[in-house]
Residue, then its C-alpha position, 0 to 999 in steps of 0.5 A: x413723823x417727827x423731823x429734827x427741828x421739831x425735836x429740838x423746839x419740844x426740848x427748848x420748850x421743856x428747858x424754858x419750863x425747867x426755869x418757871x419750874x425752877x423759881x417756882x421751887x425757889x431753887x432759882x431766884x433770877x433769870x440772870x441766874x439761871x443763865x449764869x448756872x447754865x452757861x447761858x447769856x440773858x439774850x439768848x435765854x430770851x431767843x430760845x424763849x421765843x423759839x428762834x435758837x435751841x438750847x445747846x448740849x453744853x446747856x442741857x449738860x449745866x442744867x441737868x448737872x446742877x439742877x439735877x434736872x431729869x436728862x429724860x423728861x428734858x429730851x423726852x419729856x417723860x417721867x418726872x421734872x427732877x431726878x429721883x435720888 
């Protein structure tokens, strides 16, 4: 069975991917701006990286939002990266 933590670290995980993912399709250009578009402070992009913090639901909100980043790839981690429009 899946516990809560568990949950939480697979969607820190795919919301650190969602920025390699994002630069690597030049959408994103910095990590300084991603942080800024995701209401994210640079420090804790980092703490999230090493999988001491979670990503809140007001960064998964900014990401999917501006982004259009895929609310069910990012909390599943089904179907496609990017929503199709």
């Amino acid at each position: 069975m899946t516990t809560n933590k568990q949950v939480q670290l697979e969607i820190a995980q795919r919301f650190i991917k969602s920025y390699h993912l994002l630069c690597a399709e030049r959408e994103v250009r910095t990590k300084k701006e991603f942080c800024e578009k995701v209401h994210l402070w640079q420090q804790n992009f980092s703490i999230i990286e090493q999988g001491k913090m979670y990503c809140t639901l007001e960064h998964i909100y900014y990401l999917t939002s501006h982004y259009g980043v895929s609310l069910n790839w990012l909390i599943k981690g089904e179907g496609d990266f990017k929503c199709q429009l």
